[in-house]
C-alpha positions in Angstrom: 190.7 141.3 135.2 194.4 142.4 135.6 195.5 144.4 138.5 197.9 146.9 137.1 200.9 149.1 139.5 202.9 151.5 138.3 206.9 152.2 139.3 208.0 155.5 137.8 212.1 156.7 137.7 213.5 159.2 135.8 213.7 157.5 132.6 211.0 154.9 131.9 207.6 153.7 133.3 207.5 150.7 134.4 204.2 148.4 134.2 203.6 145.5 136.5 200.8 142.3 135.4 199.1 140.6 138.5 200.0 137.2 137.1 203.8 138.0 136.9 204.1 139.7 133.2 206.5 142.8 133.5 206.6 145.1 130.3 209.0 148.3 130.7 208.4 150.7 128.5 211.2 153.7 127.9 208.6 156.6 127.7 209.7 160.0 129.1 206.6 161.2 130.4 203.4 160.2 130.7 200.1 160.7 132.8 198.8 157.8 134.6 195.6 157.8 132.8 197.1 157.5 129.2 200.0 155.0 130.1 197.3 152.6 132.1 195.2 153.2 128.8 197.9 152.2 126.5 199.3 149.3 128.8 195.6 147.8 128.9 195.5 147.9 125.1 198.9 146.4 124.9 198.8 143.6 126.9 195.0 143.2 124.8 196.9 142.8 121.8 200.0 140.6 123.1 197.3 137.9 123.9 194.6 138.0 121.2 194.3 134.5 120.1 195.1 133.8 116.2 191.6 133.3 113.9 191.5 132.8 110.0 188.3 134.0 108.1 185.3 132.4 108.5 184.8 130.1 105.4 188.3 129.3 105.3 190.3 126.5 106.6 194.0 125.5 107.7 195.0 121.8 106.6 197.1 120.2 108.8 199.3 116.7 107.4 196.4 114.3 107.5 194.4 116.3 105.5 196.8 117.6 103.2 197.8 113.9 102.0 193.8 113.4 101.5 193.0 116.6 99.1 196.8 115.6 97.5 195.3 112.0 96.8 192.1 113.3 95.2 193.8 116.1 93.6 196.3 113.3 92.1 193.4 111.1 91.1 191.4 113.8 89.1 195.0 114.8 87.5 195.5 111.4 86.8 192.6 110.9 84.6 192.1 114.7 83.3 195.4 113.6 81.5 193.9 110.5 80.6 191.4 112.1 78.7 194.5 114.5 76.5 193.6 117.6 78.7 197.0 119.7 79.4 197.2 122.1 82.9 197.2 126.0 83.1 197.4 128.0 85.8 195.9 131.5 85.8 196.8 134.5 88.6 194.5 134.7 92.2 193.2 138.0 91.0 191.6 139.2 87.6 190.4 142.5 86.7 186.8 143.4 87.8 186.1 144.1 84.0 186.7 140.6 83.4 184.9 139.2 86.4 181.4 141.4 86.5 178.6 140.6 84.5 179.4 137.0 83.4 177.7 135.2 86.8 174.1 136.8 86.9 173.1 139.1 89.8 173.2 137.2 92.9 176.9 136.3 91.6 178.3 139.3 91.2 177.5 139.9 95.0 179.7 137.4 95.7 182.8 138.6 94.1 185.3 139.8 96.6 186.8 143.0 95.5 190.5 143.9 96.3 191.1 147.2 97.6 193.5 149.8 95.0 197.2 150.5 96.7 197.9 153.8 98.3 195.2 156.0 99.4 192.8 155.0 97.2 189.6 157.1 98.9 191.2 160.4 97.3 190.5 159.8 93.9 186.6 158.9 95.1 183.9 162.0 94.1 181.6 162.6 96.7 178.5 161.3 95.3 180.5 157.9 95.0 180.8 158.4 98.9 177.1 158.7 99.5 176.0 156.1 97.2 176.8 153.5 98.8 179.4 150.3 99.0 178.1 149.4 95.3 178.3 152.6 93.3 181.9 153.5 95.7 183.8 150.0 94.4 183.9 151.3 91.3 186.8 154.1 92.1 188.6 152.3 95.1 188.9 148.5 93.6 189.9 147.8 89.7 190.8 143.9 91.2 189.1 140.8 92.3 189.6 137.3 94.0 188.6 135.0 90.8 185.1 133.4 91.4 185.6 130.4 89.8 187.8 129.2 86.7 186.4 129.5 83.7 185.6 133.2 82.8 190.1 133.2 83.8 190.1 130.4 81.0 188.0 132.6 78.5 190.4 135.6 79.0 193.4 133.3 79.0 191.8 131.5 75.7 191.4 135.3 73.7 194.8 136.6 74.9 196.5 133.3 73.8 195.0 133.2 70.5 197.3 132.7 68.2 199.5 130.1 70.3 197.3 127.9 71.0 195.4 125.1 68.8 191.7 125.0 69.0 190.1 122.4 70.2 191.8 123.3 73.5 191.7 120.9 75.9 192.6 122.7 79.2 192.6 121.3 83.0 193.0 123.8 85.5 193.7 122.8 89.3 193.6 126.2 91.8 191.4 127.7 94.6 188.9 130.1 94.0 186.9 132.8 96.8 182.7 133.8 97.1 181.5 136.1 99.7 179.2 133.3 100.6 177.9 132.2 104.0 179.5 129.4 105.2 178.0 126.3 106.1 178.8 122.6 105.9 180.2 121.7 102.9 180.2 125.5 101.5 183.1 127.8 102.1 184.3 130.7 100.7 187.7 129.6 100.1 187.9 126.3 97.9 189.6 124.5 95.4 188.2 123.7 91.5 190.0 121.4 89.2 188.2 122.0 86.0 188.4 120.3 82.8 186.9 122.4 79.3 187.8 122.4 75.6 187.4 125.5 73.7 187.1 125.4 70.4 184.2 123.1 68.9 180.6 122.8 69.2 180.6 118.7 68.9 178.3 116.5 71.2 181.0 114.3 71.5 182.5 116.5 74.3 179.7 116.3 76.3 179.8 112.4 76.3 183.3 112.7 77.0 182.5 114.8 79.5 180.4 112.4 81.3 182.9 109.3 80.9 185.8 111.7 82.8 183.2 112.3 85.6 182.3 108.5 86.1 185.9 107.4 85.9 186.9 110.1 88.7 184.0 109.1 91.2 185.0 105.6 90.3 188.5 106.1 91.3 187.5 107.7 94.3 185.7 104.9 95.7 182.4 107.0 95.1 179.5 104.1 94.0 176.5 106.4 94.7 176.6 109.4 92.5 174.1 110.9 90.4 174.8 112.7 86.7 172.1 115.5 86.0 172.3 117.2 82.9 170.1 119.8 80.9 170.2 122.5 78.6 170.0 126.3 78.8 167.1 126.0 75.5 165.3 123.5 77.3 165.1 126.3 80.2 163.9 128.7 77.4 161.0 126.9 75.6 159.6 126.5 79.5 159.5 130.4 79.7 158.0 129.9 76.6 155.7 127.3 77.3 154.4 129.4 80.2 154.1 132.4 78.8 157.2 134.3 80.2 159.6 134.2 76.7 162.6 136.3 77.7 162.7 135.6 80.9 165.0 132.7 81.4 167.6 134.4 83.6 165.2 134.7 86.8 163.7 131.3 85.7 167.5 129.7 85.9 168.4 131.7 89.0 165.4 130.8 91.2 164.5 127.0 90.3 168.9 126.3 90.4 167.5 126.8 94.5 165.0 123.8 94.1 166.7 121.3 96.5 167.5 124.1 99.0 164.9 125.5 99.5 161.8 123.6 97.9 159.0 124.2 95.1 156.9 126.7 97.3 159.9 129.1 98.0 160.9 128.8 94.3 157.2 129.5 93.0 157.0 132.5 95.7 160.3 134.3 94.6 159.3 134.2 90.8 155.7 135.9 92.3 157.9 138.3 93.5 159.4 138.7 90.3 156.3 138.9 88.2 155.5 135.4 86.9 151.8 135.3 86.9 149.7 132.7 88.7 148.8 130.5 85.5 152.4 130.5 84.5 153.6 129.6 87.5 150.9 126.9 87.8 151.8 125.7 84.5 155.8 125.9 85.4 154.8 123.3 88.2 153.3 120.5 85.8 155.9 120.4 83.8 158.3 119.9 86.3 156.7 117.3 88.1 157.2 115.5 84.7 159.3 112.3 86.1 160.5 108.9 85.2 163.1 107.4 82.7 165.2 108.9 80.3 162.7 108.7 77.4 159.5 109.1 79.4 160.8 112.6 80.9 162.2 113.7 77.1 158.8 112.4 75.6 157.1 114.6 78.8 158.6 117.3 78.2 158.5 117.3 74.7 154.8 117.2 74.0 155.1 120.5 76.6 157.5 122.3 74.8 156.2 121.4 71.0 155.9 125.0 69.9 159.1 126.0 71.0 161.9 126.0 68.5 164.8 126.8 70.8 162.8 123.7 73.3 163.0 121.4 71.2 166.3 121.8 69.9 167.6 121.8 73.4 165.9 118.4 73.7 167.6 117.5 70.5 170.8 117.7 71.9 170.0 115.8 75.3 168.7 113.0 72.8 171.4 112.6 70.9 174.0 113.1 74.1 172.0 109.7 75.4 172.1 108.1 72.2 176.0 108.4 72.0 176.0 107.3 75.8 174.0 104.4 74.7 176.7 102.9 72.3 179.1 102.6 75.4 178.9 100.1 77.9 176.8 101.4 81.0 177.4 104.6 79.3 173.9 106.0 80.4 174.4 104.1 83.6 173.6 107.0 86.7 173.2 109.8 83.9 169.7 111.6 84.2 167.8 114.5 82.0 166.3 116.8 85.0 165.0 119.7 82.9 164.8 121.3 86.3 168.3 121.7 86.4 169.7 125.3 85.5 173.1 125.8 86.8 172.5 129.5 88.4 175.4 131.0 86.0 174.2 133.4 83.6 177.4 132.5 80.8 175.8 129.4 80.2 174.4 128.5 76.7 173.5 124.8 76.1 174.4 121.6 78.0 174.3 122.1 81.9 175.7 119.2 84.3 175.7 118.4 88.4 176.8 115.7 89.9 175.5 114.5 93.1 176.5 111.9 95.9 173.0 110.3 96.7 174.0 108.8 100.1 175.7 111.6 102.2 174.0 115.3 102.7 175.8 117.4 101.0 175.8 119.6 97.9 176.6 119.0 93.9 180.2 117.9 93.9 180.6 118.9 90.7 178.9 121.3 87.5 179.3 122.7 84.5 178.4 123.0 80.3 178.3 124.9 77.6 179.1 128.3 76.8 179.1 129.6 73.8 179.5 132.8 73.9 181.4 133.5 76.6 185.1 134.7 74.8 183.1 136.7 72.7 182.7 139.2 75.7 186.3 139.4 75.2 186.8 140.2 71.4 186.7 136.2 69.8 183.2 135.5 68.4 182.0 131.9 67.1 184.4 130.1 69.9 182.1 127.6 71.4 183.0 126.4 74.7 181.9 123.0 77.2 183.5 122.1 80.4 183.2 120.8 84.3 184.2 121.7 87.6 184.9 119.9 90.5 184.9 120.8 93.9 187.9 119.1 96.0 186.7 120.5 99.6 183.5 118.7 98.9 184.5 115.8 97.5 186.7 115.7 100.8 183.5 115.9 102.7 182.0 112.9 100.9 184.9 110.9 101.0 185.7 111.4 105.1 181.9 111.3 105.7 182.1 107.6 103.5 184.7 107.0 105.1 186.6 105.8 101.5 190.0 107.3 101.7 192.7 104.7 101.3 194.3 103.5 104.8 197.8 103.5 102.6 197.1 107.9 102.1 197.8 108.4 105.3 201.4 106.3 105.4 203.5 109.7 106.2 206.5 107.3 105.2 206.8 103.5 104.9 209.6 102.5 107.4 211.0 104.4 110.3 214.5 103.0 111.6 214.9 103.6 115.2 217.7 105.4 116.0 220.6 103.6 118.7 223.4 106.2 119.2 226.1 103.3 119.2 224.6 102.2 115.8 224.0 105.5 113.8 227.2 105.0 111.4 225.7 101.9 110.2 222.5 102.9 109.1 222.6 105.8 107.9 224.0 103.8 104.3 221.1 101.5 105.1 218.5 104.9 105.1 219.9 106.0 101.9 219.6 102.2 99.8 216.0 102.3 101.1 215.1 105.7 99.7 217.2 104.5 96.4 214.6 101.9 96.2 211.8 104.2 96.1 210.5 103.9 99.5 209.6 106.9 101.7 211.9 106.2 104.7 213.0 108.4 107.4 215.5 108.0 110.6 214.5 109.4 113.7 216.8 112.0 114.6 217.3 111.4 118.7 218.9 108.6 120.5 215.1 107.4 122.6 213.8 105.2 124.2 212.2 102.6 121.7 208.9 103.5 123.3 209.5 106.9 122.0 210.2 105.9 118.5 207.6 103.4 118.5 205.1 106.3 119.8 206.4 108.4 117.1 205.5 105.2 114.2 201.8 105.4 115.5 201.2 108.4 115.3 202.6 109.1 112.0 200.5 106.3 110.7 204.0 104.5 109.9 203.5 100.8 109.3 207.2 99.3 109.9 209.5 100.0 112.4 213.4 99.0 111.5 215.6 97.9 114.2 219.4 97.8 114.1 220.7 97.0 117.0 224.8 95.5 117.9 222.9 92.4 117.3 221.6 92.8 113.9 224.9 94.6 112.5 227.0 91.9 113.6 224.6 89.1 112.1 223.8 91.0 109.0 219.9 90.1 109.5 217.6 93.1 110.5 214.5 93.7 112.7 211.7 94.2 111.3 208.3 95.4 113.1 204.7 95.7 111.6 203.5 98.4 113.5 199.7 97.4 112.6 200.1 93.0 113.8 203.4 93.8 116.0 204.5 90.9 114.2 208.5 90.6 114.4 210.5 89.2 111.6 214.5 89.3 110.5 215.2 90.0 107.6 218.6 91.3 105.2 218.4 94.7 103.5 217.5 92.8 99.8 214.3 91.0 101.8 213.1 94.2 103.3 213.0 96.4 100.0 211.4 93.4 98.7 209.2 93.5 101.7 208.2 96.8 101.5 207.5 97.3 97.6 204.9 94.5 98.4 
């Protein structure tokens, strides 16, 4: 609570904080009432406290350096592989965004409000309908939900200057409305890798040897490759009686490891699947084992189901190609319960998991077919993968796998002497000809103070030049992790420090 006193004079009011603010304000006249009203509301503003969205985050040095290394290590081997970058804008149109993720994803879309007074243009019965029905007249944009239906655009508007197969990577955040929670925001990055273009197998193994070489990069050991297909999917709603119906099949049992089998079986109840076909849904996925025992399961369960069993076609021969590679099938598994919610998805689904920390698919993605078709370019098939930096972050802090050298904000720090400066700076600029991050610090300290400033900057070596070292040519040199002290020449310590 703030006591507030007033001082009038003839040309201003003047306002008076308990705790010693003053604020004058030039007003020429003003009732008591309004002015303590105002002044309350003032002062209110001056010190609300600065928030960001909820499901976003700020990333201070240390973890900027940390998303830079695994954003560098996934570029690294996307480029590996012959994919080239893109970049598409933030926002998209809301007729390229809306109907390409299924129901429960278009919910998540966030819309950007029209410029100007965008309410005018809105009928009434818009007004009364409701948020859904109003969108439609006050926003024509949205935040991109993630980066492939931008690619499909970007693929049918490009046509003609681009050569099919194209082999895109694409590095940039992306926004849902979702509720946040560990390991789920609704700001994130995606650095996906697709080619357009060709409906060979042989992209879908290639596929799988991008994603082991990334975990493997990373440090990750314990991962997990799931992978499906869309027609598998289908000959179950087949299978169980409920053909056509693949859509609310995908979307509810994509929710199996959050919320269980019971929850799963109840919301396709509440969607109509019968009691025998939802009894029968639940034997064939408790089909388990090996590779072959779960295809051979599943088979025999979907043998009257063309689109079935060429969906287990395909996973065979995906395995068989694996097979001819060393280790190729080595943390690769067919989970035919795996749907990838997306409803732009047409064969091949994958999700990778970390099996030794708690927290979500790091990565997905497949086939989709038909997906620039919705944009004027039939008979344009279409596989790719996403992966998710923030969560991959997550696994690799929780692991506790980034590299202690990430951190280095620069290699060497030379301590700054006033009486000394003109000699060094030469030295500061040889160093960063070398190649080596170096900096000076710009005060004459105390060498506590410098050496305070190394540590916490996660700097490794300290460089002192004192009147001692410039008269004997020989530098100190301080390993700020041992505290070991050497001398050394300016030729030993870029040898040194390229070690």
């Amino acid at each position: 609570m703030y006591c507030i006193t007033f001082k009038k004079s003839s040309n201003h009011e003047e306002i008076v904080i308990a705790k010693g603010i003053k604020c004058i304000l030039y007003i020429p006249s003003i009732i008591d009432s309004e002015f303590c009203s105002f002044a309350l509301s003032y002062y209110a503003m001056s010190k609300q406290k600065p928030t960001i969205p909820k499901g976003t985050r700020d990333f201070p040095p240390e973890m900027m350096v940390k998303r830079n290394f695994i954003l560098d290590t996934i570029r690294q081997v996307f480029q590996k592989f012959g994919f080239q970058p893109i970049e598409t804008p933030s926002m998209e149109k809301l007729s390229v965004l809306t109907g390409k993720y299924g129901d429960e994803g278009e919910q998540l879309l966030f819309k950007v409000l029209n410029n100007g007074d965008f309410l005018s243009k809105a009928p009434q019965s818009a007004l009364d309908g409701g948020a859904k029905k109003l969108s439609a007249y006050i926003a024509e944009k949205g935040l991109r939900y993630d980066l492939t239906v931008p690619l499909a655009r970007f693929v049918v508007m490009n046509q003609n200057d681009i050569a099919l197969p194209f082999r895109r990577y694409q590095m940039q955040p992306v926004w849902r409305a979702d509720r946040p929670q560990k390991g789920r925001y609704r700001e994130f990055f995606q650095c996906d890798a697709d080619v357009v273009g060709t409906d060979s197998l042989l992209v879908e193994m290639e596929i799988i040897l991008l994603l082991k070489e990334v975990l493997n990069r990373l440090g990750i050991v314990e991962f997990e490759i799931k992978i499906n297909h869309r027609k598998v999917l289908e000959g179950i709603c087949e299978a169980i009686g409920k053909a056509g119906e693949m859509n609310a099949l995908a979307t509810a049992i994509d929710k199996l490891d959050k919320i269980g089998t019971n929850q799963v079986m109840e919301e396709l109840a509440n969607k109509g699947f019968e009691p025998q076909s939802l009894e029968k849904l639940q034997t064939i996925l408790e089909i388990s084992g090996s590779n072959d025992e779960v295809v051979t399961g599943v088979s025999k369960e979907l043998n009257k189901s063309a689109a079935g069993l060429q969906g287990i076609a395909d996973i065979k021969e995906i395995l068989t190609l694996l097979d001819e590679i060393e280790n190729g099938t080595d943390k690769v598994s067919f989970d035919h319960s795996l749907a990838r919610g997306l409803s732009y998805y047409t064969g091949t689904v994958f999700e990778v998991k970390v099996t030794n920390v708690d927290i979500g698919s790091i990565s997905g993605g497949g086939r989709y077919d038909d997906l620039t078709t919705m944009f004027g370019m039939p008979n344009t098939p279409a596989v790719g993968i996403s992966l998710g930096v923030d969560r991959i972050y997550d696994v690799l802090t929780e692991l506790n796998l980034f590299p202690s050298s990430v951190l280095e904000a620069s290699r060497l720090l030379i301590v700054n002497f006033e009486d000394s400066l003109r000699h060094v700076l030469p030295i500061l600029v040889r160093i960063r000809e070398a190649g080596i991050s170096c900096e000076l610090y710009p005060d004459s300290a105390k060498l506590k103070k410098q050496f305070s400033y190394a540590n916490k900057k996660n700097i490794p070596f300290v460089l002192i030049v004192g009147e001692e070292e410039i008269n004997s040519g020989s530098y100190t040199l301080k390993d700020m992790h041992t505290g070991d002290q050497r001398n050394v020449t300016l030729e030993q310590l870029i040898s040194a420090l390229n070690q």
